[in-house]
Structures are given as structure tokens and as C-alpha cells.
N, C-alpha and C positions, 0 to 999 in steps of 0.2 A: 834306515838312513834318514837324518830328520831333513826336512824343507828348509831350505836358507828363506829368511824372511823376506826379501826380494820376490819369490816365487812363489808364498804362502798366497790360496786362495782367497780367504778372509783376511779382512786388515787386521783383525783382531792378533792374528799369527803371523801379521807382516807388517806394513806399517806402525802399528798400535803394542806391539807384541811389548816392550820395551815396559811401556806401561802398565801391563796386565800380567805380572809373574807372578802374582798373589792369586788371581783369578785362574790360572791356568793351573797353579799348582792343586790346588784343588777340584776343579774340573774336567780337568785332560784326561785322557784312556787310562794313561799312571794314576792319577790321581783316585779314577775310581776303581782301580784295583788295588791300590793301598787299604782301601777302605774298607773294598769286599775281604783282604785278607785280616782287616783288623776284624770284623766279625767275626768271622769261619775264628779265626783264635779265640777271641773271648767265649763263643761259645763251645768252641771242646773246652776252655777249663769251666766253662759250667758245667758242662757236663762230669768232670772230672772233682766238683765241688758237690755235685750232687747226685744223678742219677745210676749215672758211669760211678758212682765214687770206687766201689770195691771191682771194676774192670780194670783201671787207668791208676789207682792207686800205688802200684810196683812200675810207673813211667818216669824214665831216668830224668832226674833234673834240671840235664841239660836242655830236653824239650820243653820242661815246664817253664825253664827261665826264658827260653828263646820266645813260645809262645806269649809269655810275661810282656816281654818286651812288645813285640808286637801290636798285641791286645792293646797297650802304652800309646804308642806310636811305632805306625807302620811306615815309616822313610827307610830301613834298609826291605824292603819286599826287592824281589830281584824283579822287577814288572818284564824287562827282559826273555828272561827265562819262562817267565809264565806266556809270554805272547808266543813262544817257539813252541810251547804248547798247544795251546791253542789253533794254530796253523797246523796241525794235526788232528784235532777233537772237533773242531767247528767249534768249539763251545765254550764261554769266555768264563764262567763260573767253576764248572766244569775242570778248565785249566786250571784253577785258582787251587783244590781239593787236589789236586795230584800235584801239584808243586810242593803243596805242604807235607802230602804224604813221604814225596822224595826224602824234604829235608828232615823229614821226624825220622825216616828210617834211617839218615845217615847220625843222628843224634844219637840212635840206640831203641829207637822204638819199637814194640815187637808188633807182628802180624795183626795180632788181634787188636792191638789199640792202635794201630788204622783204622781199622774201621768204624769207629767213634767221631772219624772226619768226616765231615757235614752229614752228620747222624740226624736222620729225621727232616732233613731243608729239603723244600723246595728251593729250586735257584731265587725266588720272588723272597724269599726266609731274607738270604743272604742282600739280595739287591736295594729291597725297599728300605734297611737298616744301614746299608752303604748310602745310599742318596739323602736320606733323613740326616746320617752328619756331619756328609756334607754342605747339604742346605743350611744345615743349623750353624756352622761352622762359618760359611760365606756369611749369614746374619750380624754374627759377634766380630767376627775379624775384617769383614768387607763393609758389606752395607750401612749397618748401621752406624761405624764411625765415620763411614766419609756421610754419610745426612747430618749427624751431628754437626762434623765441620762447618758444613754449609750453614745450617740452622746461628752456629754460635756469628759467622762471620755474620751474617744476616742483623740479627741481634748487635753486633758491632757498630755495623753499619746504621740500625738505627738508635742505636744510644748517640752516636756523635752525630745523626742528622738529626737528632727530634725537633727541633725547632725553626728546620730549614721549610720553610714555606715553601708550598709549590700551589699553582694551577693544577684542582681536579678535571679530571677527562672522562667525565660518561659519557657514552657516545662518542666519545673521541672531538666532545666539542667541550667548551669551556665551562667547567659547573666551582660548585663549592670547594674551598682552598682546605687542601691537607699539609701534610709536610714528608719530604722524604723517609724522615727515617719511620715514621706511623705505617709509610707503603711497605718498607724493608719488613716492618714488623708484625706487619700482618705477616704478608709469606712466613719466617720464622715463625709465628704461632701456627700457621697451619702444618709446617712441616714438621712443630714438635708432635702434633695431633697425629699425623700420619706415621712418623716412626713410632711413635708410641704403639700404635694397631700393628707395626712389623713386629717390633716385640712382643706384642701379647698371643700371636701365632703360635698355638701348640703345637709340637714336632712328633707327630706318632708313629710308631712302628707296630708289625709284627712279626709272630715266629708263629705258625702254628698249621704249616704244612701244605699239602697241595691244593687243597681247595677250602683251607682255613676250618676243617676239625677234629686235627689231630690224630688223624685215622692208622695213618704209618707208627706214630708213634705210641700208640696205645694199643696198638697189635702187639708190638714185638716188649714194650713194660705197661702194662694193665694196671699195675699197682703207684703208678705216680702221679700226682698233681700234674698232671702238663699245662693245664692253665696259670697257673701257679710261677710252674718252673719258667713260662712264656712271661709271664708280666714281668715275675724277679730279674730275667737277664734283660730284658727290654729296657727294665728302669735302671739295669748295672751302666748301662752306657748313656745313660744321663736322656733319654726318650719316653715318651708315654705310650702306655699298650693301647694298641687298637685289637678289640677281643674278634670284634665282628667285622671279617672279611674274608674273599674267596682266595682264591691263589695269588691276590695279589693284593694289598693294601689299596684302597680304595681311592687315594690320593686330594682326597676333597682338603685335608692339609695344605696338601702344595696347592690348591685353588685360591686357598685363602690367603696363602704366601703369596703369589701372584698377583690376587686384588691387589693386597696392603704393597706392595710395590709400583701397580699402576699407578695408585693413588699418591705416592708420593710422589711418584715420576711426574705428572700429571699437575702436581703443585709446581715442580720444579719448571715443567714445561711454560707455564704461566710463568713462573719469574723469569727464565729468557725471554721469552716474547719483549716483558715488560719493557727489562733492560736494553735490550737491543732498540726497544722505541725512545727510550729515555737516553740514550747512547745518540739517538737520529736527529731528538729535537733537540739535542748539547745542552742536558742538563747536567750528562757525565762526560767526563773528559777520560781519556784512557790514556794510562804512563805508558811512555814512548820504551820500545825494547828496540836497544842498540842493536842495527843491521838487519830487523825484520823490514820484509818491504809488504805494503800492501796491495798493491796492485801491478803489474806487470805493464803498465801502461800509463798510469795518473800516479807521480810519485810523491803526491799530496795523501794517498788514502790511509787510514788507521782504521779498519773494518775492527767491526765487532766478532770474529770469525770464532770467540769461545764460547759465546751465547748463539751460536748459529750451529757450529758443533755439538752442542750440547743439545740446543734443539732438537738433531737427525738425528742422535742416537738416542737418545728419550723413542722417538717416534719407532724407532727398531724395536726398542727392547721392551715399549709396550707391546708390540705388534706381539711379538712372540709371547710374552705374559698372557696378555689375553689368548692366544691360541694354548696355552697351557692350563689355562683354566677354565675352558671350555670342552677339552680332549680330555686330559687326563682322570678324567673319574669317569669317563663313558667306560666297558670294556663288556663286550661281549660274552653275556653267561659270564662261567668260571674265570677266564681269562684267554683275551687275546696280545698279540704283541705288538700293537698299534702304538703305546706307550712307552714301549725301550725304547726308539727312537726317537721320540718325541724329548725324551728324558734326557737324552744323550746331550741335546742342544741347549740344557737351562744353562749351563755355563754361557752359551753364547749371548743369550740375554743378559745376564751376570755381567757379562762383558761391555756391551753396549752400555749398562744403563754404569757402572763403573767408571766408563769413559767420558758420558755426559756429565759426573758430578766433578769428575776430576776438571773437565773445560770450567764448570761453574767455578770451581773455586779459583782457577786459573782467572776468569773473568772477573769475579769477583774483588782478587788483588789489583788487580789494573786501572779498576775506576776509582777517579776522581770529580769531586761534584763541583760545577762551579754556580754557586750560590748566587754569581751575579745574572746570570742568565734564566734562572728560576726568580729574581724579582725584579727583573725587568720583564715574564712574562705576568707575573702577579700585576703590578702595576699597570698594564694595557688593559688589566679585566676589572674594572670598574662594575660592571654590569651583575659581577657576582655578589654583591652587596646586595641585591634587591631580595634575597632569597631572606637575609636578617630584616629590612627592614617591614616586609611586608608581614613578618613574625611577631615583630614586636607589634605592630600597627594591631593587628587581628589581636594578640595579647592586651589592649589597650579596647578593644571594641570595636575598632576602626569599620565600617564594614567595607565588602568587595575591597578589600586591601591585597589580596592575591592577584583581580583583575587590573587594579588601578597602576602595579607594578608591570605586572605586563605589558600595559599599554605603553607605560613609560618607559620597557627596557628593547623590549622584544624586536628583531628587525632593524635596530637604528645605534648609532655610536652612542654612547654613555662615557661619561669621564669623571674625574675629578667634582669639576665646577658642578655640572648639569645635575650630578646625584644630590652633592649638595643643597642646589638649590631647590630640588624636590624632596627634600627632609623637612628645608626649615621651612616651608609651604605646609604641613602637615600639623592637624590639628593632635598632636603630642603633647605632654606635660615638657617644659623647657629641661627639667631634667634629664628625660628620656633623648630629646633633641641635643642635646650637649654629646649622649653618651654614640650615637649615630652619627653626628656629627666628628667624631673622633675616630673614628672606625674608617680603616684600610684594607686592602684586600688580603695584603700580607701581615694585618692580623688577625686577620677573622679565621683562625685556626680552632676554635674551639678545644677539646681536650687533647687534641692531636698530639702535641709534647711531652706530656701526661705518659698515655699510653704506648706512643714512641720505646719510653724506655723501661722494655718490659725485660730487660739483658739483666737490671739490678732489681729486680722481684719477678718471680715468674707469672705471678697475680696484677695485671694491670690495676691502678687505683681507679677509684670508681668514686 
């Protein structure tokens, strides 16, 4: 009986649940029992394509087709029926092997080619090739398009601000002027850096027994490649063989899967922070949604509540990454089961880090920048000018022109007039003095607009 989402423990399966039917569909107990039955199929018709071939050879078509299908896509598996199993066996693999067997026998299958099902597995055969496509699967259909989205909106954002000057913040005091959309565009260059390393993650598998050498199966056929027949069916399902491992794949893949998701996460966490300060000091303005209220008490407030959302679950779903990638490749000797469980939860990080991009892109749509507020904070910072001029001064020979700025900036108001009048006191060529003399704060952007619009070349110009 399922949990009314009201009741569910995690928001994920309650609050959130609404959200996350891509996520669950492939993560959930069903989910990885589709996947364990997508195996166990593929592999009897390998076997039935090659070692088995003159056992299973006279098996009626109806089984061949059904496993066909299956092997395909596994959405009719009865997960059902196999869990009623299961509550019998103790053993979820287990179940999965006498389900099939049921419905081979009701196909037409004889005695003996039963037992061709899960011929040679350990349960770890079957599980580590379950999780691999799924992992692989949450990559292409999850992860990496919603980073995408973000990366492009990113990219958006800084195509149409490249030229919006703002007030830089080292230290969170007043430095050198960039512009909005150069900030946007950083993040998006970082973020493509980072998907890019999700993608180049190899997804390994193996098949090769209980303690990884073949030993069951080269008892009972001596005369067949089994490393051979292990790498062929491993690459049949679109995975790369891992030759070397004990009863269990060694999982330093999913580590690496793990990192390359900290690290984007970890980008992303940085662009909420950002936003949400950029949100504080109203340089963005956020579109009003009809009938949300923000505060329960000040009914002036428009929080930033998608970049703050996005925040805590970033901070979840690293939390769990990094515990997956520090667990899952320890295991004791041949193998311990410290790891099924561990395993069991990647969806829930999947989840988390799912729901922080979907706030991001929800945050994302909502800002608006208002340009007049970013130069009117430009214009108060006169003082950021001293960093060009004491540049050109030392370019010119000037000496102590880094001190002589200091003295004159450091500690005390700077404006307009005063800078001025400390240029054309300066023993400069009148040309250089003209071209200082001209200079604003909001435009002393240097390439910033330039490289801003890296949306229409992936290559900034240089």
C-alpha cells in the first residue's frame, strides 16, 4: 500500500514528490528491479546467442520474444509479484530469477532451460549492471540536461547583460568594475567545464562471478572464453568491462560520478550564494508571482526562497555524494554489504541535487536587473579609478605611483572633482591626461563585454 504523500518521510516522496517522477522512476525499489530484470534477460539470451546456444536453441519464441522485450525495456516487469516473492526468499535478486523462471515456464519453457537463469551470477553480476544503467541513464535524461538548462540561461543572462557595469566585490568591499553579464558568464563557463567532466565519467560494469574469476563458470564449460563472453555482453548494454574485480565491482566509477557532481553542485552553490547577495543589494529585481505571499507578517517581502532552496539541497546532495565517494569502493576482502545500502540512497541525492537546479532555473526566470541601481552604485565609487591610474603612471615611469595613489585614495572620500584634480596635477603626457581625464567608473570595464558574450562563441575573444 503506497504512502499518501502527506505522510511520506522524505519530502522527496512528499512535498517534492510532484517534482521528482523522472527521479523516482528510475531510483525507486521498482525501478531497480526493472533494471535487475533487464539484465538477468539480456544475459540468458547471451547465453542463448552463445554458450547455452545448442541448450536453449529448441526455446519456444514466445520466451525469446518476451525476454526481447524486456532486455528492450523492462516497464511491464510485474515488480509486484516479484516483491511477493521476495517476502518469502529474504532475497531481492533471488526473487527476481524465480519470477522469470515462473513466467518462462508458463511460455513453454522446458526444465532444463531454467536453468540457464542466472547461470554463472553472483547477485553483485546482476546488481552492479542494474545500477550502472541506471546511473548512466539519470546522466543523459536527468543531470545533464537540467545543467545544461542552467548553463544556457546563464549564457543568456550574460549575452543581454555584457555591458551592464557593476561595482566588483573582493572582500565584499568596493574593487575593480565588471559587468553583470561577465559574472553570469563566468558561472556558465564553469558549469560547462564541470558537465563536461560528468560526461567523460566511464560507466563500468562486470560479469564474472563470485569473487571476480570465473570459477563457477569454468567448472561447469572449460572450453569457453568467459572473459570474452563478460566483456561482449557488458558492451551489449552500451557499459565498459571492468575485468579486475572481487565479488563486487569496485565502484571507484561511482566515485568519480560523485566527484563530477560535487563539483558542479558546488559551482552552482556559489551562483546561489551570489544571486541571493545580488538579489539583497537590488541589483536584481525579482517578477512578482500573482498570490504568492512572502512573509507571514511583512507583506512588503519578495524573498529569494529559489536560490536559498537550491542552496539546502545542493548542501544535502553533496553531503551524500561525498559520502558515496568515500564508502563505496572500501569493502572488506572479497565483499562486504556495507554498499547495498549505501547504493540504495543515490537516487536520494539524485534527488536533492535535481531539486536545487530545478529552484535555480525557477530563480533564474524571475530576475530582473535593474541597471539603474548598479550605476548609481558605480558612480559613488570614484576611488576605483586609482587602480588605472596608478597603472598608467608606473607605465609612463612615474615612480611610487602605487604609494602616491594610496595615499590619495585610501581611508577618505574620493569623487568626481578630487580625482580629477589629482590626474591633471600629474606629471603625464597631456595626451594620456585627456585619456584619464575621460574615464568613469562605469567605464572602466575593461574586456568585460567582450567576454560577457561567450553564448555566441564558445571561445571568448582574446
Amino acid at each position: 500500500m503506497s504512502t499518501p504523500p502527506i505522510d511520506a518521510l522524505s519530502p522527496l516522496d512528499g512535498r517534492y514528490a510532484a517534482k521528482l517522477a523522472a527521479v523516482r522512476s528510475l531510483f525507486s525499489e521498482a525501478g531497480l528491479m526493472r533494471e535487475r530484470t533487464r539484465v538477468e534477460c539480456a544475459w540468458l539470451l547471451a547465453l542463448a546467442a552463445g554458450p547455452a546456444h545448442a541448450a536453449l536453441a529448441r526455446m519456444p519464441a514466445a520466451c525469446r520474444d518476451w525476454l526481447q522485450s524486456l532486455a528492450v525495456d523492462p516497464a511491464a516487469t510485474d515488480v509486484p509479484a516479484i516483491k511477493r516473492i521476495e517476502a518469502r526468499t529474504n532475497h531481492d535478486v533471488k526473487a527476481v530469477e524465480i519470477w522469470l523462471r515462473n513466467e518462462l515456464t508458463a511460455r513453454g519453457a522446458a526444465p532444463a532451460e531454467l536453468e540457464w537463469v542466472h547461470f554463472g551470477c553472483t547477485s553483485e553480476d546482476i546488481n552492479n549492471l542494474a545500477y550502472a544503467l541506471m546511473l548512466k541513464a539519470a546522466r543523459a535524461r536527468i543531470l545533464s540536461p537540467m545543467l545544461g538548462e542552467i548553463e544556457a540561461m546563464l549564457d543568456a543572462l550574460a549575452d543581454r547583460h555584457a555591458a551592464a557595469g557593476m561595482i566588483g566585490r573582493t572582500h565584499g568591499q568596493t574593487a575593480t568594475p565588471t559587468t553583470m553579464g561577465k559574472e553570469m558568464a563566468n558561472f556558465a563557463a564553469r558549469l560547462q567545464s564541470q558537465r563536461d567532466g560528468l560526461e567523460r565519467v566511464a560507466v563500468l560494469g562486470k560479469w564474472n562471478g563470485a569473487v571476480g574469476n570465473f570459477n563457477a563458470q569454468l567448472a561447469a564449460l572449460p572450453g569457453v572464453d568467459w572473459p570474452a563472453v563478460s566483456a561482449a555482453f557488458i558492451e551489449s548494454l552500451d557499459l565498459l568491462p571492468n575485468a579486475y574485480t572481487t565479488q563486487i565491482e569496485p565502484h571507484d566509477w561511482i566515485a568519480e560520478y560523485a566527484h563530477a557532481l560535487i563539483r558542479a553542485d558546488t559551482v552552482l552553490l556559489d551562483l546561489a550564494r551570489d544571486m541571493w547577495s545580488y538579489i539583497s543589494l537590488g541589483y536584481f529585481k525579482q517578477r512578482l508571482v500573482e498570490g504568492e505571499v512572502g512573509s507571514s507578517t511583512m507583506p512588503h517581502k519578495v524573498n529569494p526562497i529559489d536560490f536559498e532552496n537550491a542552496e539546502g539541497n545542493l548542501g544535502i546532495a553533496n553531503a551524500l555524494f561525498a559520502h558515496f565517494a568515500e564508502k563505496l569502493p572500501i569493502s572488506r576482502w572479497q565483499r562486504d554489504l556495507t554498499d547495498s545500502t549505501v547504493l540504495r540512497n543515490f537516487g536520494v541525492a539524485v534527488g536533492h541535487a535535481a531539486l536545487a537546479y530545478d529552484s535555480l532555473r525557477a530563480g533564474l526566470r524571475k530576475v530582473q536587473l535593474d541597471e539603474a541601481r548598479l550605476g548609481a552604485d558605480l558612480d559613488a565609487a570614484w576611488e576605483v579609478l586609482a587602480e588605472a591610474i596608478q597603472t598608467v603612471m608606473r607605465a609612463h615611469g612615474i615612480p611610487d605611483a602605487y604609494d602616491r595613489l594610496k595615499a590619495f585614495t585610501r581611508g577618505r572620500p574620493v569623487d568626481r572633482t578630487s580625482i580629477r584634480e589629482f590626474i591633471a596635477a600629474l606629471e603625464l603626457p597631456d595626451s594620456e591626461k585627456v585619456r584619464l581625464l575621460a574615464l568613469e567608473p562605469a567605464g572602466y570595464l575593461g574586456l568585460a563585454p567582450r567576454l560577457a558574450r561567450r553564448a555566441r562563441d564558445k571561445t571568448p575573444e582574446t
